[in-house]
N, C-alpha and C positions, 0 to 999 in steps of 0.2 A: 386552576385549569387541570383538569383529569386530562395525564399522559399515558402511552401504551407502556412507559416502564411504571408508572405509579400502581398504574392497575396491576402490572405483574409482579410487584413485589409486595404488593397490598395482598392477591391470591396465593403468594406462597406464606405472607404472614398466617393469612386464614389459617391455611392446610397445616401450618404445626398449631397456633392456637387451639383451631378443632379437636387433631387428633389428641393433644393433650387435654385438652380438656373432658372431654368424653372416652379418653383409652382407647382409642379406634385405631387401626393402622391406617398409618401417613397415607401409607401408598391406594389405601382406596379411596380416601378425601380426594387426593393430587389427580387419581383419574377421572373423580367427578367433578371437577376443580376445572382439569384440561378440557371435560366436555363442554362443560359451561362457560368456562371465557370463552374456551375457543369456537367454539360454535358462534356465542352471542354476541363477544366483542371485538374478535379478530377474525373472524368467516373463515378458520377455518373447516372444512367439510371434516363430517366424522371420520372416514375413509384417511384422511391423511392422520387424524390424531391416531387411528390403531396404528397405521406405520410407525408413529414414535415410538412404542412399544417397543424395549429390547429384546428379539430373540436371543439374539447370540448370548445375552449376558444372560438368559433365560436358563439357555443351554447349561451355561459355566456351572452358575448355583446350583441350578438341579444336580449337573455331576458332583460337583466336589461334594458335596451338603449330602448327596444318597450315598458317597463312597465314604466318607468319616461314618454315615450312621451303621455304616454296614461293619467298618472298623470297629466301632463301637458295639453294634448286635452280638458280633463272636468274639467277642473278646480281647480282642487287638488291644484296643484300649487299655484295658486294666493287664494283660502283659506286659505291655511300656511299661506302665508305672510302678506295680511289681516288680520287675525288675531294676529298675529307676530307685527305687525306694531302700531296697534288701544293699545298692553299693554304697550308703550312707554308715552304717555299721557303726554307730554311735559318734560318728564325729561332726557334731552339731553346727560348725561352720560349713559345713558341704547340702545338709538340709534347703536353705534358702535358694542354693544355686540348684540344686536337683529339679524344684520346682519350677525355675525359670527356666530349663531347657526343658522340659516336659512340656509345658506349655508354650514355649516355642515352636517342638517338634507336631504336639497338637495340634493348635492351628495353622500351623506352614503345613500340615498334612490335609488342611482340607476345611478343617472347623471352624466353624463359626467362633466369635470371639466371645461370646455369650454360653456358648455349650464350654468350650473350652474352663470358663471361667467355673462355670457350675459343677463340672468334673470335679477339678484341684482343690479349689478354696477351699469345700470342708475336711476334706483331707488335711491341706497344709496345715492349717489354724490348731487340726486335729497334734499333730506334729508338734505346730508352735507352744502348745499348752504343756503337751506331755515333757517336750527337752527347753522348757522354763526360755521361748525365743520372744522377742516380740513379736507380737502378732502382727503388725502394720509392716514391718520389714519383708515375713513371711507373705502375704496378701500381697504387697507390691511387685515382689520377686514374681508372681503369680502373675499379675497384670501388667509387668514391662515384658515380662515373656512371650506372652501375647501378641502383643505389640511386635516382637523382635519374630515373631513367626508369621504375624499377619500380613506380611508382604512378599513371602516366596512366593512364585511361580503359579502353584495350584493354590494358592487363598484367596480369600475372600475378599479383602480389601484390595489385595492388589487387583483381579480380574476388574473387582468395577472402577476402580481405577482407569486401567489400561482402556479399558471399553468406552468408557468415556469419553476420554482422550482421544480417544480412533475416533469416535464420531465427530471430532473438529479438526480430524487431519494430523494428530500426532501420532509419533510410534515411539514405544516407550521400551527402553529394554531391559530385563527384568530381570539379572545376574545383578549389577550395576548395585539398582533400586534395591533388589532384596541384600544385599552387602552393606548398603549403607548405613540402612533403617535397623538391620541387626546390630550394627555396630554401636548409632548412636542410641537404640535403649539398650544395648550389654553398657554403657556408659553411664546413663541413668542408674542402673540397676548397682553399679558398681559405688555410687555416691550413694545411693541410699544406703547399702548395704553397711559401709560405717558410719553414716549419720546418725544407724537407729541400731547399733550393739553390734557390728560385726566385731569389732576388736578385739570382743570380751568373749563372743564365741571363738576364737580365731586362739584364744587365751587359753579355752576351757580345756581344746582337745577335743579328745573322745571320751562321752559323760554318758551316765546310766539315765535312763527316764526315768521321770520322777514314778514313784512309787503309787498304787493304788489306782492311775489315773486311766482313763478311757481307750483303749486298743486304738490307733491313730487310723489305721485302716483295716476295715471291716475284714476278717477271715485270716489273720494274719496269724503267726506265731515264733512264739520265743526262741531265739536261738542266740549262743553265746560268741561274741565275736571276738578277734583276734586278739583288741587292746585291754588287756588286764580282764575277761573274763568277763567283760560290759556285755549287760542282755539288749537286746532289738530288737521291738518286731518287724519281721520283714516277711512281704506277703510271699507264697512258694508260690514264681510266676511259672505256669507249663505253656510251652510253649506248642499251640498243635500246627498243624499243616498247615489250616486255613489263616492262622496269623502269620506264619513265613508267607505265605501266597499275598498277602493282603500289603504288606511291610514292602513286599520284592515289585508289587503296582505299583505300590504310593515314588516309591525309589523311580523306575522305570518310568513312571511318569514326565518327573521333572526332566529327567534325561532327554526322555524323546523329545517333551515342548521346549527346551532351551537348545538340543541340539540339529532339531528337524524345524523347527519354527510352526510346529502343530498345534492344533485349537485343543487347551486345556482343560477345555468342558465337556468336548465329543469324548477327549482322550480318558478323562474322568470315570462320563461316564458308561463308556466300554467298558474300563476295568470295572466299575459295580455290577454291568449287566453279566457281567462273566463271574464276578462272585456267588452273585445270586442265581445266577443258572446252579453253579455245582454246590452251590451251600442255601438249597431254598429255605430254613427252615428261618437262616436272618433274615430274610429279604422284606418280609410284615414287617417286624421291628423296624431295619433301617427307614423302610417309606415312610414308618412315622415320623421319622428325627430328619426328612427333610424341609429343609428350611424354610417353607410357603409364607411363612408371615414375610423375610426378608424378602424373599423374590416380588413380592405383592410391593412392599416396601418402594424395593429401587424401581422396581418396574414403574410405579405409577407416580414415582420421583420425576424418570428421565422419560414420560411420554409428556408429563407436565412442560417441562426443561425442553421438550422437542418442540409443543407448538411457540412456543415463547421465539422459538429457534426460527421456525417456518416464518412467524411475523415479523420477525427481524428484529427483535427485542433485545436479543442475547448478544447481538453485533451491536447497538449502542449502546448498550452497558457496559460491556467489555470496552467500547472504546474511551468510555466515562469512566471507567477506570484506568486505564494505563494513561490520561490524561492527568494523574493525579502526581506531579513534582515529573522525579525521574522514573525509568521505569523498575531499577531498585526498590523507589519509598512503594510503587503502586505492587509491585512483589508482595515487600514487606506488611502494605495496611491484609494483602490477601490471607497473609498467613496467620495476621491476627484476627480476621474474621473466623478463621479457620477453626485458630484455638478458641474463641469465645463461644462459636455458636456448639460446636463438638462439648464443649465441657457441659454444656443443658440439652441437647438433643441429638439425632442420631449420625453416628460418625458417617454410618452409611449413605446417609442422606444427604450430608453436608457435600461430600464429594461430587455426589453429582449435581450439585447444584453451584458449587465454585468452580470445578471444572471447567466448564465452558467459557464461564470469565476469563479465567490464565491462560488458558489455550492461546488467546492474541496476543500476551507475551514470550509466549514459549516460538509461535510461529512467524514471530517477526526477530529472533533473533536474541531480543532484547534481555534475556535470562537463561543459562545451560537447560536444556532438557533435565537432565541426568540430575542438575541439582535443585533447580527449583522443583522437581517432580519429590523428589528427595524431601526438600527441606518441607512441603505441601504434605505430605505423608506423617510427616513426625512432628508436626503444629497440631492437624487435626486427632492424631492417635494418644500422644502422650499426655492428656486431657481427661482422658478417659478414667485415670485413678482418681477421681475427684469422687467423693462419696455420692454424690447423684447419680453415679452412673450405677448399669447392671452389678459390674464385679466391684465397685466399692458399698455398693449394698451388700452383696454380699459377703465381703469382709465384716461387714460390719454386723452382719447378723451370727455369722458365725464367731464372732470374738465371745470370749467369755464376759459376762457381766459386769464383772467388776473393771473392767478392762475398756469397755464399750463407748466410754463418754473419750476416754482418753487417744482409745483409734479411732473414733470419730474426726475429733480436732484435728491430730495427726493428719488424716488423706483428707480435710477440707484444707488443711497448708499446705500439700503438697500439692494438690489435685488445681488449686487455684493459682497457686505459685507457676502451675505449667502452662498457666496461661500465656503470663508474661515471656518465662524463660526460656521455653519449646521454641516460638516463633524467633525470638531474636538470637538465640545461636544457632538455631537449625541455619537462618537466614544470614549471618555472619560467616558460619562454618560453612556450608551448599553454594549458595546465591550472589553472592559480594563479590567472590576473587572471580567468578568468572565475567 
C-alpha cells in the first residue's frame, strides 16, 4: 500500500540518489522534486510550494557568504592567518592549535565550512610536513575547528539551523549553542591532539623546519626567533584599514545580533554593502565567493520539507518518531540518523530535513531546547572528518605520498568512529540529565 510518508521519503531518497548520481545540486533536484509530488500527488498548488521557499534564510547566506568573500577579496583573510602563523615561532606544539582557532574564527566569521577548509588545509599540511607533525592530527585540528566556529551567531550552520527551527515554532538561543558546540569539539580536538603525537611535540619544544623543504605559506620569510636562534617562516601580515574596518563588522556583528536580537543576515549583509560601497574594487571578487550552490542547496531542501509540511506528512512522521520507546531512545535513534546520513551526504541538508522531525520533541517538552539542539548539532558536524567528506578529501590530497594510504586509514577511524561516539555522548552529556 503506497502511503503519503512512503511516497515522501521515497522523494527525498530520489533527490540524494539523483544528485549523487549525476553531480547535480540537491537543492534543484528537491525543487523539481517538490514540484512534482507536490503538484501530482499532494495538490499542492505551485503558489504555495514558492512560499516554502526560505527567504529569510535566503537573506542570511547571501549576507554572511558575500561578507567572508569580501574578508576574503581584501585581504582580511590572509592577515588573520599571517598573523596567526608568525605567533607559532618554532614551537611545534602550538601549530596544530593555531590552526584550529583560525578556523574556528573563520567560519564563526561567516564561512562556509567548505571555503574555510580549502583556505587552511594546504597551508596546515604545508606546516605539518616542513616541522616533521602528523599530518591527520594537523587536518583534524583544521576540521574540528570548523566545527567549533560553525555554530556562532553569524555561521552558516547555526542560521540554517535556527531558521529551521523557527519554522516549527522553536526559538533557539545562540550564546548557549555556540558555547557548547565549541567546547565539545575544543574536546574532540584535545583527544586527538595526543592520540596522534601531541606528547612528542609538547616534548620537542621549539624546533627548526626541516631543512630544504617547501615555504609552508606562500610569500613568507625567514626570521630568527627568540628560542635559541630557531628560523620560521612567518608571513609579514600588514594590516590596512579595510581589514580593521572588516574585523570591527564581523565583531560588531555578533554584538548587535546577540544583544539587540537582530536579523544576522540583513545585519551581514549591510556591513558587505558598506564595504563594497567604499572598497569597490573587492566587491567583483567577493560576489563570486558567494555561496549560490549552498543557498540553491537549502533552499530547494526546505521548500521540499515545506510541501511535505502543508500535507501534513512532517506531523506523522514526527509523531512516528517520538512513538519510538521513550522520548530519550526517539532523541537518541535522531541523533544517529544524524551522524550516519551527515558522514555520506550534505551536513547542510541533513538539518533541514531532521529538523522538523525533533521540533515535536523539543515542543512538547520532552528533551531541553538548549541540549538536544546542542547534542543535534555535534552528531550531525563531528562526522564530517570522515575522509568522504569535502575537507577530509582534502586532507588527504594534500598529505604527502608516502603518507597518503596511512591518513587515509587514520580519518576513515576516526571519521566513522564518530558515528557512533558523536551521538552517544553528545546524547549522554546534552539530552539525558535534563
Amino acid at each position: 500500500m503506497i502511503t503519503p510518508e512512503l511516497v515522501a521519503i521515497a522523494g527525498l531518497v530520489a533527490i540524494f540518489a539523483i544528485a549523487m548520481w549525476r553531480s547535480l545540486n540537491m537543492g534543484a533536484v528537491a525543487l523539481v522534486a517538490a514540484f512534482v509530488i507536490g503538484v501530482g500527488y499532494f495538490h499542492v498548488g505551485p503558489a504555495e510550494i514558492a512560499e516554502g521557499f526560505p527567504g529569510s534564510l535566503f537573506v542570511t547566506l547571501l549576507g554572511v557568504t558575500y561578507l567572508f568573500g569580501i574578508a576574503r577579496a581584501n585581504g582580511t583573510v590572509d592577515a588573520i592567518v599571517g598573523s596567526a602563523v608568525g605567533l607559532v615561532r618554532g614551537r611545534v606544539a602550538l601549530i596544530p592549535w593555531i590552526f584550529f582557532l583560525l578556523a574556528a574564527i573563520i567560519t564563526g566569521a561567516g564561512a562556509l565550512s567548505a571555503a574555510t577548509n580549502a583556505i587552511l588545509i594546504p597551508v596546515a599540511l604545508a606546516f605539518a610536513y616542513r616541522y616533521r607533525i602528523n599530518p591527520l592530527l594537523v587536518g583534524l585540528c583544521v576540521l574540528n575547528g570548523t566545527n567549533a566556529g560553525g555554530f556562532s551567531p553569524i555561521s552558516v550552520y547555526f542560521n540554517i539551523v535556527d531558521n529551521v527551527f523557527a519554522q516549527s515554532g522553536v526559538s533557539i538561543p545562540p550564546a548557549p549553542i555556540f558555547l557548547f558546540t565549541f567546547l565539545a569539539n575544543l574536546t574532540l580536538n584535545t583527544v586527538a591532539f595526543f592520540l596522534l603525537g601531541g606528547r612528542e611535540l609538547l616534548r620537542r619544544g621549539a624546533t627548526e623546519a626541516q631543512s630544504g623543504q617547501p615555504d609552508p605559506y606562500p610569500g613568507t620569510s625567514s626570521e630568527p626567533s627568540g628560542a635559541g636562534g630557531t628560523a620560521l617562516a612567518t608571513k609579514a601580515a600588514t594590516w590596512t584599514t579595510s581589514n580593521i574596518l572588516t574585523v570591527a563588522l564581523l565583531v560588531g556583528i555578533v554584538v548587535i545580533a546577540l544583544g539587540f536580537s537582530l536579523d544576522v543576515g540583513f545585519l551581514a549583509l549591510s556591513a558587505a554593502v558598506v564595504l563594497a560601497a567604499l572598497y569597490p574594487q573587492d566587491s567583483k571578487r567577493a560576489f563570486e565567493q558567494i555561496g549560490w550552490g549552498v543557498i540553491l542547496l537549502i533552499g530547494g531542501i526546505v521548500t521540499y520539507i515545506s510541501v511535505l509540511q502543508a500535507a501534513g506528512v512532517i506531523d506523522d512522521l514526527a509523531r512516528s518518531v517520538s512513538t519510538i520507546g521513550s522520548p530519550m531512545i526517539a532523541a537518541l535513534t535522531i541523533l544517529f540518523v544524524a551522524g550516519i546520513v551527515s558522514a555520506f551526504a550534505s551536513t547542510n541538508a541533513m538539518f533541514v530535513v531532521l529538523v522538523p522531525l525533533a521540533a515535536p520533541l523539543v515542543l512538547a517538552g520532552d528533551v531541553s531546547t538548549v541540549g538536544f539542539v546542542t547534542a543535534l548539532c555535534i552528531a550531525a558536524s563531528a562526522v564530517d572528518s570522515s575522509p568522504f567528506s569535502t575537507g577530509g578529501a582534502l586532507i588527504i590530497a594534500n598529505t604527502e605520498e608516502h603518507l597518503r594510504d596511512k591518513t587515509f586509514r587514520g580519518l576513515l577511524i576516526w571519521g566513522m568512529s564518530m558515528i557512533v561516539v558523536a551521538p552517544i555522548l553528545a546524547w549522554l552529556i546534552f539530552v539525558l540529565p535534563t
